[in-house]
VMD Tcl script that draws the C-alpha trace (Angstrom):
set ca {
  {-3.11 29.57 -48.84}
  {0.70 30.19 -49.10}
  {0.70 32.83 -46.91}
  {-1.57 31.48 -44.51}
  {1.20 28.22 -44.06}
  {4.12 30.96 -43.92}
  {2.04 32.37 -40.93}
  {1.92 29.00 -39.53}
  {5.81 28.11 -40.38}
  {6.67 31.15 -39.05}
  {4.56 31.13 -35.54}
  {6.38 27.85 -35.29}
  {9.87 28.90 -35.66}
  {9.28 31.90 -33.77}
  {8.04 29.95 -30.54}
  {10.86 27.56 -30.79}
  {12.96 30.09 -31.13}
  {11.93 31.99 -28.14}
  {11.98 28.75 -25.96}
  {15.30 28.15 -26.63}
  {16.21 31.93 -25.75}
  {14.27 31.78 -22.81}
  {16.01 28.77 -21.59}
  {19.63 30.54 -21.97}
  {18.34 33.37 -20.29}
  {17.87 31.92 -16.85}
  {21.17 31.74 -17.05}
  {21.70 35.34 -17.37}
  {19.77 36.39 -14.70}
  {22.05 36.06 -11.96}
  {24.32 38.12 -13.45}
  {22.16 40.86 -14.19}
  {20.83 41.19 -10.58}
  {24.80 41.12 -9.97}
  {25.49 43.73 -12.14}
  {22.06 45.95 -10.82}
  {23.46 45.36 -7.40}
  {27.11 46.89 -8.06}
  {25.65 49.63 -9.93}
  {23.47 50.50 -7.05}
  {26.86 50.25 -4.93}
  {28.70 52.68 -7.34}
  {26.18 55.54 -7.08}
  {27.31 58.49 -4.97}
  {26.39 58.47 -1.38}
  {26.17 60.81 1.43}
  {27.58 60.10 5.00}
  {24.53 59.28 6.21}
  {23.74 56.61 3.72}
  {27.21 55.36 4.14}
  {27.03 54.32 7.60}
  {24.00 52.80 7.50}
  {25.86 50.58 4.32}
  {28.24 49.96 6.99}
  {26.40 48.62 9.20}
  {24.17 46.16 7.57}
  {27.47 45.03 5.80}
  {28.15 42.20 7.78}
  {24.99 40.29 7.75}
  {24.09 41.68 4.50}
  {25.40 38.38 2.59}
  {24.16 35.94 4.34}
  {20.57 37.46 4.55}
  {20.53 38.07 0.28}
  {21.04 34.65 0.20}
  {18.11 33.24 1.99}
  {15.84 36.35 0.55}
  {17.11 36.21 -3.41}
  {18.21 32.37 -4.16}
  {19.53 32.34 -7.27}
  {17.08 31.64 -10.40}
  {19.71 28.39 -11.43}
  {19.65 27.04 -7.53}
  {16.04 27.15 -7.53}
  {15.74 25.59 -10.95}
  {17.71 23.16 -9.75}
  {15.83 22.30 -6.89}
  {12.45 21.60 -8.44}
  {14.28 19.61 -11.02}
  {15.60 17.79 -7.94}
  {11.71 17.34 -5.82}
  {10.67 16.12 -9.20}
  {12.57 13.40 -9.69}
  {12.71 12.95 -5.73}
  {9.09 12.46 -5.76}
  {8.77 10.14 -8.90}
  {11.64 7.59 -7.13}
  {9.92 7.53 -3.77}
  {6.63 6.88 -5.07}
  {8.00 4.10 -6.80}
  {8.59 2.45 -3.64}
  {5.79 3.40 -1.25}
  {2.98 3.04 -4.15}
  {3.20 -0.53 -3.94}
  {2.83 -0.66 -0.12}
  {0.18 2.04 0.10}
  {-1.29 -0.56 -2.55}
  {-1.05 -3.39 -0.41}
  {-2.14 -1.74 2.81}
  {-4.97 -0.29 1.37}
  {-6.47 -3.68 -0.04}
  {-5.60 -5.27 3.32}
  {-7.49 -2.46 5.47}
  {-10.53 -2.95 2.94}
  {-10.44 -6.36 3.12}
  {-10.51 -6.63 7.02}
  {-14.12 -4.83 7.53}
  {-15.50 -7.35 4.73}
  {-13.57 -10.25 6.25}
  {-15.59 -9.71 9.38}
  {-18.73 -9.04 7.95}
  {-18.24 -12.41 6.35}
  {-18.02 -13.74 9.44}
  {-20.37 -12.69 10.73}
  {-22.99 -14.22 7.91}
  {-21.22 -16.88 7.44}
  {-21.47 -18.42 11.26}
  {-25.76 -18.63 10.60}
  {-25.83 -19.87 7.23}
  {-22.72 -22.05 6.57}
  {-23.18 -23.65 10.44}
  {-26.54 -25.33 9.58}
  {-24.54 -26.71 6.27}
  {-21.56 -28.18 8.82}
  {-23.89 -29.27 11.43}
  {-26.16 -31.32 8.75}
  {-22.94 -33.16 7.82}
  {-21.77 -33.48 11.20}
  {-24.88 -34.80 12.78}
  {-24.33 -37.27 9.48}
  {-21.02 -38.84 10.30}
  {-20.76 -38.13 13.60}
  {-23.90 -37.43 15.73}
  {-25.11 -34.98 17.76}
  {-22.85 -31.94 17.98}
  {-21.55 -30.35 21.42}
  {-23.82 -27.15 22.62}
  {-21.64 -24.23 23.93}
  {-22.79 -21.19 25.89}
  {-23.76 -17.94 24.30}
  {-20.74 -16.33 26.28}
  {-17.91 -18.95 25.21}
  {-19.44 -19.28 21.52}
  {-18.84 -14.72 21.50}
  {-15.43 -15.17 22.86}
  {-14.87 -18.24 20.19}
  {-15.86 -16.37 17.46}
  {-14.17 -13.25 18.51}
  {-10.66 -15.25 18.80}
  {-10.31 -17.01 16.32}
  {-11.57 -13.89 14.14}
  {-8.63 -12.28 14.88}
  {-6.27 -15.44 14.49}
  {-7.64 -15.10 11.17}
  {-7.24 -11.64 10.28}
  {-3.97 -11.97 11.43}
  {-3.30 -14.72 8.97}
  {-4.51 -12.58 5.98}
  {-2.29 -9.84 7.17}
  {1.06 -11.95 7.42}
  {-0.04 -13.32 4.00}
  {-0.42 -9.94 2.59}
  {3.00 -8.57 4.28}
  {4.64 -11.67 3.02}
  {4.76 -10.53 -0.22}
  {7.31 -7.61 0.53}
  {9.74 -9.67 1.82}
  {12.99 -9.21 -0.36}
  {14.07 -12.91 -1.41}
  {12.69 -13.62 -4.54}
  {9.74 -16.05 -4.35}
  {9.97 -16.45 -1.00}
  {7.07 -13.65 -0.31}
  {5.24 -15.53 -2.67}
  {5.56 -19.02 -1.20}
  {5.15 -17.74 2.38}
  {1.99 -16.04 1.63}
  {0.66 -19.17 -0.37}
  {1.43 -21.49 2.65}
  {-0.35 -18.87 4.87}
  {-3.08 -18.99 2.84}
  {-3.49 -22.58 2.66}
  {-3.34 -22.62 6.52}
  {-5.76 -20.10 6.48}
  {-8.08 -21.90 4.25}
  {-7.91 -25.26 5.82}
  {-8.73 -23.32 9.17}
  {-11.42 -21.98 7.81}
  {-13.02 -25.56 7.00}
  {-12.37 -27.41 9.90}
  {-13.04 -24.34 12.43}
  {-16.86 -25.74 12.04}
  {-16.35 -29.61 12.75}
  {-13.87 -28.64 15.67}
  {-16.60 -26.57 17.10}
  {-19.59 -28.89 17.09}
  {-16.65 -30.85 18.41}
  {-16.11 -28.91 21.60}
  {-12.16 -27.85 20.59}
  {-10.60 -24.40 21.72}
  {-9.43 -21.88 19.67}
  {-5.75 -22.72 21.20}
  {-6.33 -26.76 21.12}
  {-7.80 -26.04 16.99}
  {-4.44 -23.92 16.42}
  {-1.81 -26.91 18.22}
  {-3.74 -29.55 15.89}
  {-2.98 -27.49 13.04}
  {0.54 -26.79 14.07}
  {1.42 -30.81 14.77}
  {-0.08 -32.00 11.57}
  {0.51 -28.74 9.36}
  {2.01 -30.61 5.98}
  {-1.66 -32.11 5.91}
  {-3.39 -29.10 6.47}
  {-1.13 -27.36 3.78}
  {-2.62 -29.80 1.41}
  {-5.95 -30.09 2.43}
  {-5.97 -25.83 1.41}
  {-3.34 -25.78 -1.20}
  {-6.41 -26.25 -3.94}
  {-7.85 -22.85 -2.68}
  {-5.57 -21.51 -2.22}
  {-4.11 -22.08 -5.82}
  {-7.51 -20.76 -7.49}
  {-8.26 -17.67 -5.78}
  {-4.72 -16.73 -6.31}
  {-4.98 -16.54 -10.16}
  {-7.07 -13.78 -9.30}
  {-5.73 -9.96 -9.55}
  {-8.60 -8.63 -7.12}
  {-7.81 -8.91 -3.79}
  {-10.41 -8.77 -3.02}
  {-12.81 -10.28 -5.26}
  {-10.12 -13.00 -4.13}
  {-10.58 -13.71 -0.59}
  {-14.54 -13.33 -1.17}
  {-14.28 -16.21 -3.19}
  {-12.19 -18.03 -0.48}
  {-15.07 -17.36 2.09}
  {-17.81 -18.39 0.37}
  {-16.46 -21.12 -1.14}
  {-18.65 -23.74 1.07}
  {-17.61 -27.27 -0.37}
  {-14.62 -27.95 1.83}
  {-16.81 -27.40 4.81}
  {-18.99 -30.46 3.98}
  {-15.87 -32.81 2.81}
  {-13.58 -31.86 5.65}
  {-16.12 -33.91 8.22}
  {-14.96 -37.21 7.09}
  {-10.88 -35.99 6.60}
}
mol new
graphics top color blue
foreach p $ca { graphics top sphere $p radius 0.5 }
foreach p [lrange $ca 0 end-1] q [lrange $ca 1 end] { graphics top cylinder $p $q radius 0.2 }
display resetview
């Protein structure tokens, strides 16, 4: 038993030992290729031999260099594109982060859509036809072009949300993206009683703009809830499924 922990003491002292050796040695090895290298200088040669010294002589410096860096320079280096690496990923991680939930979160958006016009338009047009009679038909051609607009009105809304969050002033990101957000959300919920009521996508986005401390509001609760959430987005799921606002935004 004793010797089997001298074995173990002494594998451990002898490893430490040879990593600290090992470290001072790099330093040494620079030298020793400079001492190799004037030792190969200092052995006789014939004529022969010394012209062709001669002649490689004046490019012979610069071309060591690039072909035998020195062990500390390239030591150095690494160290260097180690710690280079760790700082800039500090910085574009969260971005990546952020650009990555927002590109995921654009093909669900539209699928969303998508569903949502069929099954959440019978909800708003029951409530419509409720408080305010018969809803407006549209063609098939100006309902695509509509949807299609004010889909990417949207989308755009969710990505100047998301980008809002980089911007440097403290809480400034924060409160632009939440005011986005409630925007978004109250366009969301009026989008169906504006289009039973005939409105353009451009006549929709001027209401909003003239009367946008009331429309800030009217999302604000939302907006508030989903953004406890970490999940992007398990976030804006919940956002478009969330149906009650349709049904109480027909008599606001």
């Amino acid at each position: 038993m004793t010797d089997l922990l001298k074995d173990i003491l002494y594998g451990i002292i002898h490893g430490f030992r040879d990593s600290i050796l090992g470290t001072v040695k790099i330093f040494k090895l620079d030298n020793q290729d400079e001492e190799e290298e004037s030792d190969r200088s200092s052995e006789p040669m014939t004529t022969l031999a010394r012209r062709r010294a001669g002649k490689r002589k004046d490019k012979s410096s610069s071309q060591k260099q690039q072909k035998n860096p020195r062990v500390l320079q390239r030591l150095f280096l690494c160290c260097g594109s180690s710690g280079t690496e760790v700082s800039v990923w500090s910085y574009i991680g969260p971005v990546l982060s952020w650009t990555f939930s927002a590109l995921w979160i654009l093909p669900l958006f539209v699928l969303s859509k998508i569903v949502n016009c069929f099954w959440f338009q019978d909800i708003a047009d029951a409530a419509y036809v409720k408080s305010r009679g018969k809803p407006q038909l549209l063609y098939i051609s100006t309902l695509i072009a509509d949807m299609s607009f004010s889909l990417l009105i949207q989308a755009l809304f969710l990505i100047q949300s998301t980008a809002a969050i980089f911007l440097p002033i403290p809480m400034v990101g924060t409160v632009v993206g939440l005011i986005h957000m409630c925007l978004l959300h109250s366009l969301y919920s009026f989008e169906y009683k504006w289009f039973n009521m005939g409105w353009e996508v451009h006549k929709r986005l001027q209401y909003i703009e003239n009367r946008w401390p009331y429309f800030c509001g009217f999302g604000l609760p939302l907006a508030l809830v989903t953004s406890f959430h970490s999940s992007v987005v398990i976030r804006y799921v919940v956002r478009i499924h969330d149906d009650k606002f349709i049904t109480n935004k027909m008599d606001a």
